[in-house]
C-alpha positions in Angstrom: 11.7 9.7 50.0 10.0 10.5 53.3 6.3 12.0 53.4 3.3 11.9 55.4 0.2 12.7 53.1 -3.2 13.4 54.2 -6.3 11.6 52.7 -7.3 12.1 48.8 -3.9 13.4 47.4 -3.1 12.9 44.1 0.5 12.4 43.5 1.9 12.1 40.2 4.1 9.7 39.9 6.9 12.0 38.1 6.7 14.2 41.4 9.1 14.1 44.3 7.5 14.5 47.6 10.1 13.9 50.8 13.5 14.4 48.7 16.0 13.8 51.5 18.5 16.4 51.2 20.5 15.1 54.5 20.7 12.2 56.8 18.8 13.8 59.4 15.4 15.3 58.0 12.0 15.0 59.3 9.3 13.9 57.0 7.3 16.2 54.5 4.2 16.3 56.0 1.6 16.8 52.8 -2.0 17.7 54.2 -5.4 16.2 52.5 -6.9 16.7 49.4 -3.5 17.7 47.7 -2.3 18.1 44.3 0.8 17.8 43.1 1.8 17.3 39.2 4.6 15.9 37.2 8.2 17.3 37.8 7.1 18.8 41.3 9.9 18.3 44.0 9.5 19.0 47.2 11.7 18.9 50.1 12.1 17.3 53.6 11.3 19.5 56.7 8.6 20.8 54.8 4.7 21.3 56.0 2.1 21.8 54.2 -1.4 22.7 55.2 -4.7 21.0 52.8 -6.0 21.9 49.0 -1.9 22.3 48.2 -2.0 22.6 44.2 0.9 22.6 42.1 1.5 23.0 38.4 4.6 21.2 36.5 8.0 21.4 37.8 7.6 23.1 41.1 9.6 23.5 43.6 9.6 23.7 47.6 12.5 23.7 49.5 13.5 22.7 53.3 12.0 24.2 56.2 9.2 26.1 54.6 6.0 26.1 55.9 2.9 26.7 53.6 -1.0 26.5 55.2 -4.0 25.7 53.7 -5.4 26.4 50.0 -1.9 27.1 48.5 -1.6 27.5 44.2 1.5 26.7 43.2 1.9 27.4 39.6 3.9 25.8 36.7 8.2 26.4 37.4 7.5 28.1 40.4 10.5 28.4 43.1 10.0 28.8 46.9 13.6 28.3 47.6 13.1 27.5 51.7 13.0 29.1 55.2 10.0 30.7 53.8 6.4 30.8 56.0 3.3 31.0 53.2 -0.1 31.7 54.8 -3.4 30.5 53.5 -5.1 31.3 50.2 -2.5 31.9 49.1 -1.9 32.1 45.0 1.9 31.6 43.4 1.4 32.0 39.2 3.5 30.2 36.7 7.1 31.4 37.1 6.9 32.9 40.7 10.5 33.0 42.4 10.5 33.3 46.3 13.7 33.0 48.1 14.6 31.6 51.4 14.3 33.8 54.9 10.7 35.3 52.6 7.1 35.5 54.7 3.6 35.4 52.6 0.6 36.6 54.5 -2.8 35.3 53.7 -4.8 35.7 51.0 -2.2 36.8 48.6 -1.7 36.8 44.9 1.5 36.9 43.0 1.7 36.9 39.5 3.4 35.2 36.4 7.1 36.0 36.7 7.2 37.6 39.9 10.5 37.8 41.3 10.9 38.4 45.3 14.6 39.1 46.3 16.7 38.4 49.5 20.2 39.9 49.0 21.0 43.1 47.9 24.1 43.0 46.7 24.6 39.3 45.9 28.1 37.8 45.3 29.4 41.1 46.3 29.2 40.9 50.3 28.4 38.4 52.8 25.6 40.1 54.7 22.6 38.4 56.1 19.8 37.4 53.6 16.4 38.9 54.6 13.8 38.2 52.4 10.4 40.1 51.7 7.5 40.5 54.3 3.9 40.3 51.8 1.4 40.9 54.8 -2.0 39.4 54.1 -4.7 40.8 51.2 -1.2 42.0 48.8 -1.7 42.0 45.1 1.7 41.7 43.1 1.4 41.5 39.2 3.1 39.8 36.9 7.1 40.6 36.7 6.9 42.9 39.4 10.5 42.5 41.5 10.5 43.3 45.3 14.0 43.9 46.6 15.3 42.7 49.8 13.6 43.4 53.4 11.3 45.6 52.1 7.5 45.2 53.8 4.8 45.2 51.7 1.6 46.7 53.5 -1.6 44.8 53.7 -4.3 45.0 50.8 -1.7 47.1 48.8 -1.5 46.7 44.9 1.8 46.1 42.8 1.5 46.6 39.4 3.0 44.6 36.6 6.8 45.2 36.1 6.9 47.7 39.1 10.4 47.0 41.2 9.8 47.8 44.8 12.7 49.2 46.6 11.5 50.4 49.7 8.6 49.6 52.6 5.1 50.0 51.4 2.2 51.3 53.6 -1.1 49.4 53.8 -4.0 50.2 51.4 -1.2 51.4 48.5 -1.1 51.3 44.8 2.7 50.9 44.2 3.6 51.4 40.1 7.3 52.2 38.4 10.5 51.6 38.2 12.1 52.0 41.2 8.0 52.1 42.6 6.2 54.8 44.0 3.3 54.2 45.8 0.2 56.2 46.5 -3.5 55.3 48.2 -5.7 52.6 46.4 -8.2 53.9 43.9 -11.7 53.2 44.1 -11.6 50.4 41.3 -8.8 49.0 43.7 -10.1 49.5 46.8 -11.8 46.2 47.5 -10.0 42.9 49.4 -8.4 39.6 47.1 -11.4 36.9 46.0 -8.7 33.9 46.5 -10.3 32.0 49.4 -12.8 29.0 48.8 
């Protein structure tokens, strides 16, 4: 294992920070003040900014980079070549594939499934992942398909599978999603930084 970790991490011991994939990795470079629990494995060529928390049996693959105040929760995925801004919340269950970028101050919750090939197995096109600009809400189970933007301080609701590119400021609801402007109750920016 290779890793570079900032002052006042805890580490469980059960965790894998620095798993060398290949023979020519750099580092994990872990920033200060991190937490990373039991089962947690994360990758070579991986940086990660300060106040990184993660729950059980997380995972963060190569060449992702995550900033600073990052949740991680419990069997969450961030399967590489993913950027991750900063306060930044992932819940328990949260699958993000590779070629994926998180703005800041974003929320994803439990279950939430963000795609990068639309017709896997079937076709050997390009894998583009999801673009969550900063401020997005995404409940739990939502699914957002493939290269589809999702516009800053917009709302996805719970089970909603977003097919197509969202405007900023939207409440986005149904399966596939619709989306229309925020409501008043909705209409106000994410509480995740500290």
């Amino acid at each position: 294992m290779r890793a570079e970790v900032g002052e006042s991490a805890t580490i469980s011991p059960q965790a894998t920070v620095g798993y060398e994939y290949n023979d020519d990795v750099s580092p994990t470079v872990l920033g200060t003040a991190a937490t990373v629990r039991a089962g947690t494995v994360i990758y070579c060529d991986v940086a990660i900014g300060a106040s990184f928390v993660t729950g059980h049996n997380a995972l963060v693959r190569e060449h992702t980079t995550i900033s600073d105040d990052v949740v991680l929760g419990t069997n969450a995925v961030i399967d590489g070549k993913t950027e991750i801004g900063s306060h930044v919340s992932l819940q328990t269950g949260v699958y993000v594939p590779s070629q994926t970028t998180i703005g800041d101050n974003v929320f994803l919750g439990p279950h939430a499934v963000l795609t990068n090939d639309r017709y896997p197995v079937r076709s050997d096109g390009r894998l583009s992942g999801p673009t969550i600009e900063d401020g997005v809400t995404i409940g739990a189970n939502a699914t957002v398909l493939p290269d589809v933007t999702i516009g800053e301080h917009s709302f996805v609701a719970a089970g909603a599978v977003v097919t197509t590119d969202i405007p900023p400021n939207s409440l986005v609801v149904g399966v596939p999603a619709s989306h229309e402007p925020l409501p008043p109750e909705l209409d106000t920016r994410n509480r995740l930084e500290q």
